[in-house]
BAKOLPA-847633 format. One record per residue (C-alpha): y, x, z. Coordinates in steps of 0.2 Angstrom, whole numbers, padded with zeros to 4 digits, always signed. Each point is the difference from the previous one (the first is absolute). Layout:
BEGIN
YXZ/...
***
This chain:
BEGIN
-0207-0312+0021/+0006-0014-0013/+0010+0006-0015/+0018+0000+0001/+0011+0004-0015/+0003+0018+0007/-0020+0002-0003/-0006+0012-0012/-0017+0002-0008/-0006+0016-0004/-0018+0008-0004/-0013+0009+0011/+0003+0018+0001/-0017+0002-0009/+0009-0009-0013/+0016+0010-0004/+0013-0008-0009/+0002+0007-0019/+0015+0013-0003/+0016-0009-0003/+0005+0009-0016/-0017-0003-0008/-0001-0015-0012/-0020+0007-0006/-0013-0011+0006/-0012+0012+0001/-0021-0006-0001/-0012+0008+0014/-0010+0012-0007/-0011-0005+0012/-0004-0017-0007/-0007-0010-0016/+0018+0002-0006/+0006-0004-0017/+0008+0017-0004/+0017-0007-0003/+0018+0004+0004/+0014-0014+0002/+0016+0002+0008/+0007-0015+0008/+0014-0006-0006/+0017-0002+0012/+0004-0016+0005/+0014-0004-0010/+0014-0018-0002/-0003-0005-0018/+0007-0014-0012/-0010-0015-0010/+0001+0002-0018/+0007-0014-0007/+0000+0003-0016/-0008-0013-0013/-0018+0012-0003/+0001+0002+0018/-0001-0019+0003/-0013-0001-0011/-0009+0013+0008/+0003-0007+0018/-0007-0017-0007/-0016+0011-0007/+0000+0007+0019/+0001-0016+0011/-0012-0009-0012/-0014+0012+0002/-0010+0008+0014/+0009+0011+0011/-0014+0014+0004/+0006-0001+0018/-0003-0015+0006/-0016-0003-0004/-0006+0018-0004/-0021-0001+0004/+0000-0018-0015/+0012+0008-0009/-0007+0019-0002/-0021-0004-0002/+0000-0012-0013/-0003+0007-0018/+0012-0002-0015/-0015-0006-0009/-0005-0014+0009/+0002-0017-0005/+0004-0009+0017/+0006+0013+0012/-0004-0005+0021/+0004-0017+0007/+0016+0009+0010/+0008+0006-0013/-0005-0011-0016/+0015-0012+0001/+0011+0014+0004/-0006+0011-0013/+0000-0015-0015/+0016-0005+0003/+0007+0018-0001/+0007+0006-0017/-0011+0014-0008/+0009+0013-0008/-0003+0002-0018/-0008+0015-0008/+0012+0012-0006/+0000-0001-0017/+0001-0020+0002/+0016+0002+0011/+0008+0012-0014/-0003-0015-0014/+0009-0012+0011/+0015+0013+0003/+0000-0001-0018/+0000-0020+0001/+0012-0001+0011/+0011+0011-0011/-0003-0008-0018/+0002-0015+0010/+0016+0002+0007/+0018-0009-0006/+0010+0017+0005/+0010+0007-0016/-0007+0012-0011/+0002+0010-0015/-0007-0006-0017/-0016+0010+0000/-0006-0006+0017/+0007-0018-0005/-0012+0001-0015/-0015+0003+0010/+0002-0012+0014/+0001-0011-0018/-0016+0006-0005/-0007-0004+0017/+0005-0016+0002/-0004-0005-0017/-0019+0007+0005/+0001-0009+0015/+0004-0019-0010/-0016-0005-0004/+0004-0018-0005/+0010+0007-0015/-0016+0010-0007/-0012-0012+0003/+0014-0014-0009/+0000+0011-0016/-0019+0004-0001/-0007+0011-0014/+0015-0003-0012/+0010+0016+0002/-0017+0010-0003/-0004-0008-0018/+0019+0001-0002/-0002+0019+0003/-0016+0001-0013/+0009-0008-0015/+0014+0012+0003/-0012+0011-0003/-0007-0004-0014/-0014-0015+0004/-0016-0001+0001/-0015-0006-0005/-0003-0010+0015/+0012-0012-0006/-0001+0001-0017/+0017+0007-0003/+0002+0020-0002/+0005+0012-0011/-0011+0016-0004/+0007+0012+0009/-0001+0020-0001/-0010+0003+0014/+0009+0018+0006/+0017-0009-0001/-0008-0017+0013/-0008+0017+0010/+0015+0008+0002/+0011-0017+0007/-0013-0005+0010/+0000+0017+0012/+0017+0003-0001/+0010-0019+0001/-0015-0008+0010/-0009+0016+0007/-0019-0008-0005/-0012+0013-0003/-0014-0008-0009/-0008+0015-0009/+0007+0015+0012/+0009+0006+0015/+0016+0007-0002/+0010+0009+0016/+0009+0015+0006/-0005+0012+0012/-0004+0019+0004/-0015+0011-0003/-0007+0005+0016/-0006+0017-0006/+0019+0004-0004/+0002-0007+0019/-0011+0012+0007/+0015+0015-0010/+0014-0009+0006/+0002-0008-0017/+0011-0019+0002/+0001-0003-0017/-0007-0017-0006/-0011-0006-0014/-0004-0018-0009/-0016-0003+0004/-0013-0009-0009/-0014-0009+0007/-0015-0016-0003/+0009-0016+0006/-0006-0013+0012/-0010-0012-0013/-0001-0016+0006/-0018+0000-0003/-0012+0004+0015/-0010+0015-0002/-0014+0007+0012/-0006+0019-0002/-0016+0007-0007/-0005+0014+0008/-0015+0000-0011/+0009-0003-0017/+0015+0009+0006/+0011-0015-0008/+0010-0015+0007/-0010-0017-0003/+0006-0019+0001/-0016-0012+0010/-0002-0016-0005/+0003-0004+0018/+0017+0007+0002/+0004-0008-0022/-0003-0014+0004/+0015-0004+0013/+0009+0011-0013/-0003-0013-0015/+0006-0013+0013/+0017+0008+0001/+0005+0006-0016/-0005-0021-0004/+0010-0005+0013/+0015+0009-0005/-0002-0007-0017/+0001-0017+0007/+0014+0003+0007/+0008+0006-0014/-0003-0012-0009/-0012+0004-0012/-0014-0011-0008/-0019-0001+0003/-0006+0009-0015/+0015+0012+0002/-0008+0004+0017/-0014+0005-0006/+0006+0012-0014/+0012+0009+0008/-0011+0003+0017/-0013+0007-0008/+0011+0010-0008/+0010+0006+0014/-0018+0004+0009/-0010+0009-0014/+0017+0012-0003/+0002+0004+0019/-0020+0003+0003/+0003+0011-0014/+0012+0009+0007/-0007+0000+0018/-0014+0009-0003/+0012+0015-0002/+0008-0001+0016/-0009+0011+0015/+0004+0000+0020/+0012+0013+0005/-0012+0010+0009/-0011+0003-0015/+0014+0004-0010/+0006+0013+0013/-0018+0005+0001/+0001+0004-0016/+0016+0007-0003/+0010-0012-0011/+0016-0004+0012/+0016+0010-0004/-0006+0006-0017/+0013+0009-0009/+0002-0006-0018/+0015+0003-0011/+0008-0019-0008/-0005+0005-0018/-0018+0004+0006/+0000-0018+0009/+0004-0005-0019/-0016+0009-0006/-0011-0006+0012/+0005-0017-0001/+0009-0004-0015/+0001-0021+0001/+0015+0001+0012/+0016+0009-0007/+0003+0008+0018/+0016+0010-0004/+0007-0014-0004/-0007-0013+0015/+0006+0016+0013/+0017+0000-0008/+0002-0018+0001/-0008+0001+0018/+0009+0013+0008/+0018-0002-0008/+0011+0009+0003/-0010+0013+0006/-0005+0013-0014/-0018-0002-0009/-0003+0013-0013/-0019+0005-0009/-0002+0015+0010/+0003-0008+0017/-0016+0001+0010/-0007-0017+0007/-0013+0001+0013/-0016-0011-0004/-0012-0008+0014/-0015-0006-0011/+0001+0007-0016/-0017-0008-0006/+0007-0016+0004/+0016+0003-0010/-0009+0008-0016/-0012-0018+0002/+0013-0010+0002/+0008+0004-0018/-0015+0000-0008/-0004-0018+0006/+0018-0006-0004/+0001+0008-0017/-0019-0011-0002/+0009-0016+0006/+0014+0002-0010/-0013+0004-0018/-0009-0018+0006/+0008-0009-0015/-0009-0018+0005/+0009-0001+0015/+0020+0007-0005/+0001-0017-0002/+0000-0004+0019/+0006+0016+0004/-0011+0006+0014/+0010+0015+0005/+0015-0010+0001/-0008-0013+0010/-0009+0013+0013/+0018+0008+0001/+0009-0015+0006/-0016-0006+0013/+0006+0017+0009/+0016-0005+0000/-0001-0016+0007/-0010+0010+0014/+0016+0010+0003/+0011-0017+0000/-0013-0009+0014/+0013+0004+0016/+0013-0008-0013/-0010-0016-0002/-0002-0016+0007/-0014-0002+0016/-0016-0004-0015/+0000+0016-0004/+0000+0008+0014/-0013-0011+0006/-0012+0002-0014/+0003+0019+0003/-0005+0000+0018/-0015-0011-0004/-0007+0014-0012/+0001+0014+0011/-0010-0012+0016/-0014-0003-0014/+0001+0017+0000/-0002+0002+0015/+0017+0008+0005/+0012-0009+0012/+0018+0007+0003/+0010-0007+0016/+0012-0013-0005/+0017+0006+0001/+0014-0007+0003/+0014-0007-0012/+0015+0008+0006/-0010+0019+0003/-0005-0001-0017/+0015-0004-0008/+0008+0015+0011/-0015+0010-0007/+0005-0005-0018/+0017+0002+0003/-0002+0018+0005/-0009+0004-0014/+0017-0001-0012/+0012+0001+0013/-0009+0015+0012/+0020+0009+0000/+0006-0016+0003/-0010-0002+0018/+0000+0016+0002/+0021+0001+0001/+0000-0015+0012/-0016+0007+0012/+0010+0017+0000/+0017-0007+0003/-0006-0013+0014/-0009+0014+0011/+0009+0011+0012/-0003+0017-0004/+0005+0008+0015/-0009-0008+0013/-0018-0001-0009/+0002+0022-0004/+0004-0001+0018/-0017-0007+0005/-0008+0010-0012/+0006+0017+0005/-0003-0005+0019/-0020-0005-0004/-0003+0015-0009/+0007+0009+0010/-0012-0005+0015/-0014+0000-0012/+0001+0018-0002/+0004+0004+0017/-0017-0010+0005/-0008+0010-0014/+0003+0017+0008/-0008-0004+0016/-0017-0007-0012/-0016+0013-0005/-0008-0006-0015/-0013+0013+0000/-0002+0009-0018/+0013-0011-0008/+0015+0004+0012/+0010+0013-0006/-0002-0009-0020/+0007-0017+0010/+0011+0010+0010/+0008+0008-0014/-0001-0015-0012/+0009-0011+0014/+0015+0012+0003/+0004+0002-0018/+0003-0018-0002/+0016-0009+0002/+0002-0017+0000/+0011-0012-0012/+0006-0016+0000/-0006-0005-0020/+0012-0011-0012/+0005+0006-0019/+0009+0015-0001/+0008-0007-0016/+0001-0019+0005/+0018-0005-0011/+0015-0007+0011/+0004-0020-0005/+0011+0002-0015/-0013+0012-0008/-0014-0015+0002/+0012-0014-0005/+0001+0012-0015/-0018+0005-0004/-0004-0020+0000/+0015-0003-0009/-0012-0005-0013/-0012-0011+0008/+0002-0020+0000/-0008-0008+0013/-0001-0021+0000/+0002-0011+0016/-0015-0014-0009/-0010+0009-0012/-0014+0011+0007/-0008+0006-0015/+0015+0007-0010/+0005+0008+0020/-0019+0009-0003/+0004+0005-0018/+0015+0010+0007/-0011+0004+0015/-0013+0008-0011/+0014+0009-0011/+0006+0010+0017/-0017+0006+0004/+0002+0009-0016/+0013+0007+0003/-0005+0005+0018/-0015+0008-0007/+0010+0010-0011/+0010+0007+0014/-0015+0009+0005/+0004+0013-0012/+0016+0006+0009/-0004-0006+0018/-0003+0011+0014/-0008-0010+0013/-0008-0019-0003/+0004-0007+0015/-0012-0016+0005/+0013-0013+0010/-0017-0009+0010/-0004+0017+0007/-0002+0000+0018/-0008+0013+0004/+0004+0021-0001/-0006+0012-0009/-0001+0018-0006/+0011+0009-0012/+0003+0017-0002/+0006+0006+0020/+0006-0018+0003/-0010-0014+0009/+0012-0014-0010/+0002-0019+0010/+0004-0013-0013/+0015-0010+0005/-0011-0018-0001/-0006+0006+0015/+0015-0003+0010/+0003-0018-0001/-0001-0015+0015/-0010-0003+0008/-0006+0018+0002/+0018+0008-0001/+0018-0005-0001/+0015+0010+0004/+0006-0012+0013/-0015-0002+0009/-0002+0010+0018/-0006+0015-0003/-0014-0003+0013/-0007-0013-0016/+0002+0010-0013/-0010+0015+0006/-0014-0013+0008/-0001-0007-0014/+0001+0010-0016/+0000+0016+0010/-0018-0003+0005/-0004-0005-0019/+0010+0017-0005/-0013+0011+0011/-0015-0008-0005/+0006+0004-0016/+0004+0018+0002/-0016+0003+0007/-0011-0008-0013/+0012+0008-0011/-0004+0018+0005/-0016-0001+0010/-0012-0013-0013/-0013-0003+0011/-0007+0017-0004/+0004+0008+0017/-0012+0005+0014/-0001-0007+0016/+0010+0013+0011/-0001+0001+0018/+0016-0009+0001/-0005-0013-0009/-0017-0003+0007/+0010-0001+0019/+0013-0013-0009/-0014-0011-0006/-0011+0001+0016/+0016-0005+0011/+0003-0016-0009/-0018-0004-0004/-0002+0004+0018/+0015-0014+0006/-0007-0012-0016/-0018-0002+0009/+0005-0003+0016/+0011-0011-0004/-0011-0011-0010/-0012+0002+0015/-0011+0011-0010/+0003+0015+0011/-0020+0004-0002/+0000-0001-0018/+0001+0020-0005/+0013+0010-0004/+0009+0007-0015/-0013+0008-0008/-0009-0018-0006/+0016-0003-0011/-0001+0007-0018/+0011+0014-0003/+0012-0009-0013/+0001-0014+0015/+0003+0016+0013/+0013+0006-0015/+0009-0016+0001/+0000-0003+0019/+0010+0019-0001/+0009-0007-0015/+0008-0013+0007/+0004+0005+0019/+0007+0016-0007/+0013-0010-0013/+0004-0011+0016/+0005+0017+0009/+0010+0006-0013/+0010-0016-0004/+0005-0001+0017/+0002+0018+0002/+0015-0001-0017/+0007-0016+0010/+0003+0011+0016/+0006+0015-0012/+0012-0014-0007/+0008-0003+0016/+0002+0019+0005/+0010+0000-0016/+0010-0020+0004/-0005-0005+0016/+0007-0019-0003/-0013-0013-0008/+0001-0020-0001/-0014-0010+0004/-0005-0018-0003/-0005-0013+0013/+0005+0012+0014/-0015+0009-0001/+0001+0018+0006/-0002+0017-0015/-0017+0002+0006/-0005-0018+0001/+0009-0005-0017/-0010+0014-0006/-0015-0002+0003/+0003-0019-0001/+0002+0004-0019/-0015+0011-0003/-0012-0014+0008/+0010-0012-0011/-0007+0008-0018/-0016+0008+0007/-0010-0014-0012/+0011+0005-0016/-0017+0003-0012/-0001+0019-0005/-0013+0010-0009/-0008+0009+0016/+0001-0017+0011/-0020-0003-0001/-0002+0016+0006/+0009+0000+0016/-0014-0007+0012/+0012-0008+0014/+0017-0011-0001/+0014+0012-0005/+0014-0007+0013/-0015+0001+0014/+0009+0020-0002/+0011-0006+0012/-0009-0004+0014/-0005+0016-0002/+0016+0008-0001/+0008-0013+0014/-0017+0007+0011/+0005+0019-0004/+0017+0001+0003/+0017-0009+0009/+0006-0007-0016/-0003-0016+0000/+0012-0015+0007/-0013-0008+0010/-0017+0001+0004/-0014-0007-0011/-0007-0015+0014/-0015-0006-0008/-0006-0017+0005/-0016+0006+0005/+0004+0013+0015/-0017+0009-0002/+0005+0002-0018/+0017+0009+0003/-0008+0009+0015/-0012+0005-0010/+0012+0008-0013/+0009+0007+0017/-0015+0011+0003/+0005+0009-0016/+0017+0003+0004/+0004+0018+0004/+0008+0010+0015/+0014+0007-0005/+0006+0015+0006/+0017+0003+0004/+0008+0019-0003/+0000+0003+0017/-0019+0001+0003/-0012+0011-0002/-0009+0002-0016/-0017+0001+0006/-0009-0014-0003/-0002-0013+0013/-0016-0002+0008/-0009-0020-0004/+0004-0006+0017/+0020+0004-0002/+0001-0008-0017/-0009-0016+0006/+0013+0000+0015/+0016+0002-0011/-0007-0013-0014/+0015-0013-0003/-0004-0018+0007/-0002-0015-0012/+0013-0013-0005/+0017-0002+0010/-0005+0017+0010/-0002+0011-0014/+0018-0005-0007/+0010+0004+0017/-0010+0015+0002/+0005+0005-0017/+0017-0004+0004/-0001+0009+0016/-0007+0016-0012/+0013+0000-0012/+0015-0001+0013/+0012+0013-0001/+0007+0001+0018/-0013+0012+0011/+0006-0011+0015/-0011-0016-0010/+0006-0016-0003/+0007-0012+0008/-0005-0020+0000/+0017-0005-0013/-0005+0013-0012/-0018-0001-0003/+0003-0020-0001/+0013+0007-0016/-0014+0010-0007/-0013-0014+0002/+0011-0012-0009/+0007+0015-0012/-0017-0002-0007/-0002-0018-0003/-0010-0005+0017/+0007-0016+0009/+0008+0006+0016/+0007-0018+0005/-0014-0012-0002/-0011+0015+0006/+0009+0007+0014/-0010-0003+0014/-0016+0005-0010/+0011+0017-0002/+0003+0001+0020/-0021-0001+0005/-0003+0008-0014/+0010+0016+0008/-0007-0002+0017/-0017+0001-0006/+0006+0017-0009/+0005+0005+0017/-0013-0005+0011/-0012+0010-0014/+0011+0018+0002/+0005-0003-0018/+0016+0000+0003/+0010+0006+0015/+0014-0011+0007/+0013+0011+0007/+0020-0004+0007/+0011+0004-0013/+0016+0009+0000/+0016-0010+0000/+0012+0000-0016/+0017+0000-0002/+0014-0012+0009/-0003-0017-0010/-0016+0002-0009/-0007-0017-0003/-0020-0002-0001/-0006+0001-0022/+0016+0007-0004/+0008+0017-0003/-0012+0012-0003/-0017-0008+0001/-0004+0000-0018/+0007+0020-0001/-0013+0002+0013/-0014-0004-0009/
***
């Protein structure tokens, strides 16, 4: 009989339709399921999100791959590979890649220091600085003068012929506290770790070997630090090339380098790696300031620790915590030997390797042939650092003065409300999925350890409104041209932050992004809650598929490190998916499971289960408030999942673990369940009904819960392509009479599938259903007086 409009569609009695009031799409137990729950979410009208970081977000969405339109190219190739397949290779280069996280929190900065809108005098003064940092053709036009200005405001020296014999304490203690250069010891604050362990906060000046500029290799023989002629030599190079640039004269060269090197090999031999010193016991050795006096009596530390640490007290009896005592005891000796070498008081040696170290702290503040002549030391060296680029490192030297600063405009830009939303919802789910998890002997430690925690979103307890900044850098004068007096005032604040340390309860590091432990909290800094991965306005289907997935890779890293066994659970997750990953690669013969490591089963487990939870707190969401925007019209599930294939390349730490493309997780979760918004058509059918010989039988509340024999499971398999989405549609309809023509058309084009241009392929499509005892084709019941075909209730119905 041809189809009318009164026609509905229904399944085989075999085949029972699902309970109406049930949203669970629950996985046979009979089948290589991935043992997963989703519910699907109810169709629901929705608005686009026109806000500006929504435009830029649907900009970032059209311009890269949508995961459903070309899902086999899209989900098999490797985030690692240099030219992904010929399909999808112009698509997938002209797509935007997202940035890592800590690289789209910088540029949230930059965008904010960057900005013309009005602000108070404290953030004015550090978008100066950053601006000024930024200006690089008015460093390189003033060169090296402000730096030898600097030196004869100090005193002179002998470099260029021109100094006054300074006492050596008095030059000591300016240095470290004006400029903070550190060229005989280490000065900072922090806490001693065997207090910790009491519940002890308080803090302690500590005293440790600083970061010679000459390079060192260990003895393990000799147990001493040596200097190779191999690695002297590019030294020598340097410290001549800096002189050069300062101006000095060939037979000054050579007098002052030699003496810069034979006083720091002196004092390098002193110096010992931080394990041996461990090994040994010489960190966090208690030792009163007097004591430090007798043991190395050529520096007047009560007085450079006054001067240092103003205002904070300094008195004789205070205790200072050493690191290397050897080395400090060596280093007075060889000083007070220096300064007894009456032939050279004349060129003042100490003077001169004082002011080498500080022109190592000024190098940022310099023009480009410094820094050049720096980097070109450290590749002879063999040591190469990624160049980075000018405005990230002047928002990283900004923050080192101004950390309050960008802290007050980070905290004051994020929404607190919606981001401790989609944290309580995550972890939430998290725990719930924890419950139904056996971790063998470690369960009930896990299980207790995971209840206890709450989470927190993490900004400073005592950041200071506006007017208390504008106030605390009264003081402060920053300059719109002149980079180097900007750094001299930059330097001065990071004295000042490290004094804080004495009275602060909680550092807080504003490039965080990611969580971490503290007491019975699991603390999320607030960097990580910036576009592109978050933003209050953003649908809530793309903050959760986004930054949610992020969040519970997080938390479960967080809680389980790595260290936990392979359950049964987790072994059926990670044989599901790697199951649906051969076969789809066409590798259906090449083992199972087992051949993957377990850190690669781990992250397979890892990585499917954060999926499941992210979109589990996004359902949990909508319970709480149903309505969500969306961009480019896509559906929840679609924009979704659309955003989690979107940043599935982002680089983390575990990524090389992970044995298969992160998004292919939704072929996998498209294959298991009826959430998706159309069907994954491959261009190679054998490949999609290949990954259709995976799919599960679901089995609906009415049936039986004996397992179905082979031969019934093979009957009630879903059709590839086209078939599989109407028979899905047919599933999931609500009415027990079926569904008639109009409506399953709406679902079809509900998700994304062209119902015009493809209408008559729709039509055979359907026959063919029927002529197979698919679907049953039966007369359906007349509606009300006046209903039209597609309207009314045709969307309720399914």
């Amino acid at each position: 009989m041809p189809f009318t409009v009164r026609a509905r569609l229904q399944l085989p009695e075999q085949a029972p339709v699902p309970d109406p009031k049930s949203e669970v799409d629950e996985p046979s137990e009979a089948s290589s399921s991935c043992p997963l729950r989703f519910f699907a979410l109810r169709h629901r009208s929705v608005t686009q999100c026109l806000s500006q970081a929504c435009q830029r977000a649907s900009v970032r969405l059209s311009s890269s791959v949508d995961p459903f339109t070309h899902p086999c190219d899209y989900f098999l190739f490797t985030c690692g590979a240099d030219i992904p397949p010929l399909a999808t290779r112009d698509r997938y280069l002209s797509g935007e890649k997202l940035l890592d996280r800590k690289t789209a929190l910088m540029q949230y900065l930059q965008e904010a220091l960057e900005s013309n809108s009005t602000s108070g005098s404290a953030v004015q003064k550090a978008k100066d600085f950053y601006h000024s940092c930024l200006d690089t053709k008015s460093i390189e036009t003033v060169g090296v003068e402000p730096f030898l200005t600097l030196v004869q405001q100090l005193g002179g020296w002998g470099v260029s012929g021109q100094w006054n014999d300074m006492d050596f304490n008095s030059t000591l203690s300016v240095l470290i506290k004006q400029y903070a250069s550190f060229p005989f010891f280490n000065l900072y604050v922090g806490r001693d770790p065997n207090e910790i362990a009491r519940g002890t906060d308080r803090k302690y000046i500590q005293a440790n070997e600083p970061d010679l500029l000459i390079p060192t290799v260990w003895n393990k023989m000799t147990q001493k630090s040596i200097a190779k002629t191999q690695t002297l030599m590019p030294f020598l190079a340097l410290c001549q090339e800096y002189l050069d640039l300062l101006g000095a004269t060939a037979s000054q060269k050579v007098h002052h380098v030699g003496v810069f090197i034979s006083l720091s090999s002196e004092l390098a031999v002193a110096t010992s790696p931080l394990s041996y010193r461990q090994q040994n016991g010489q960190l966090y050795q208690r030792i009163t300031v007097q004591e430090l006096k007798n043991q190395a009596p050529v520096i007047d530390w009560l007085g450079c620790l006054q001067a240092v640490f103003h205002p904070h007290p300094v008195r004789p009896e205070d205790h200072v915590l050493l690191h290397n005592l050897p080395y400090i005891v060596k280093m007075s000796n060889v000083i007070q030997n220096w300064l007894k070498k009456h032939e050279l008081r004349s060129s003042g040696p100490l003077q001169t390797f004082m002011f080498l170290n500080l022109l190592h702290t000024f190098t940022p503040a310099l023009d480009s042939r410094f820094s050049e002549t720096e980097r070109r030391f450290y590749e002879a060296l063999g040591i190469t650092e990624p160049e980075v680029p000018r405005w990230k490192h002047c928002i990283m030297e900004t923050e080192k003065g101004f950390d309050t600063v960008l802290t007050h405009i980070l905290t004051d830009m994020a929404t607190h409300r919606e981001a401790e939303e989609m944290l309580e919802n995550i972890f939430s789910i998290f725990k719930t999925k924890f419950n139904h998890l056996q971790w063998g002997d470690d369960n009930s430690r896990l299980m207790k350890k995971v209840h206890t925690l709450t989470p927190r979103l993490w900004t400073n307890t005592e950041r200071p409104r506006e007017a208390e900044l504008d106030l605390l850098f009264s003081k402060v004068a920053i300059s719109t041209h002149s980079y180097f007096s900007n750094y001299i005032q930059l330097l001065s604040l990071q004295r000042q932050r490290r004094n804080r340390l004495f009275n602060q309860t909680e550092v807080v590091d504003i490039f965080s992004v990611r969580p971490f432990l503290s007491g019975d909290e699991v603390r999320f800094p607030i960097g990580m809650f910036v576009p592109p991965f978050f933003h209050a306005t953003y649908p809530r289907a793309m903050n959760y598929g986004v930054l949610g997935i992020f969040i519970a890779k997080d938390i479960f890293r967080l809680l389980l490190q790595d260290n936990y066994s392979l359950s049964k659970a987790v072994r059926a997750t990670v044989e599901c998916v790697w199951a649906h990953y051969l076969v789809a690669t066409g590798k259906s013969d090449g083992g199972n499971a087992t051949a993957l490591s377990a850190a690669q089963q781990r992250e397979i487990w890892l990585q499917y289960s954060a999926l499941h939870v992210a979109f589990q707190a996004y359902q949990q969401s909508l319970q709480r408030q149903p309505e969500d925007s969306s961009l480019l019209h896509f559906s929840s599930t679609h924009l979704f999942l659309t955003s989690f294939a979107q940043v599935n390349c982002d680089p983390e730490p575990h990524g090389e673990v992970m044995p298969l493309e992160p998004s292919f997780l939704v072929t996998v979760l498209c294959s298991t369940s009826r959430l998706c918004p159309a069907t994954l058509d491959c261009a190679s059918n054998t490949q999609l009904h290949a990954l259709n010989e995976w799919t599960p039988v679901r089995r609906s509340r009415y049936q039986p819960k004996a397992q179905p024999s082979r031969a019934t499971v093979a009957k009630q398999r879903l059709p590839a392509g086209l078939a599989q989405l109407i028979v899905r549609a047919v599933t999931q309809c609500r009415h027990r009479g079926g569904v008639t023509m109009a409506e399953l058309k709406h679902v079809l084009a509900d998700g994304l599938y062209d119902v015009t241009k493809n209408n008559k392929r729709v039509d055979a499509t359907l026959k063919g259903l029927v002529a197979r005892k698919v679907l049953l084709q039966t007369a359906g019941a007349k509606r009300g007086a006046g209903s039209e075909e597609g309207e009314g209730d045709s969307r309720e119905n399914c």
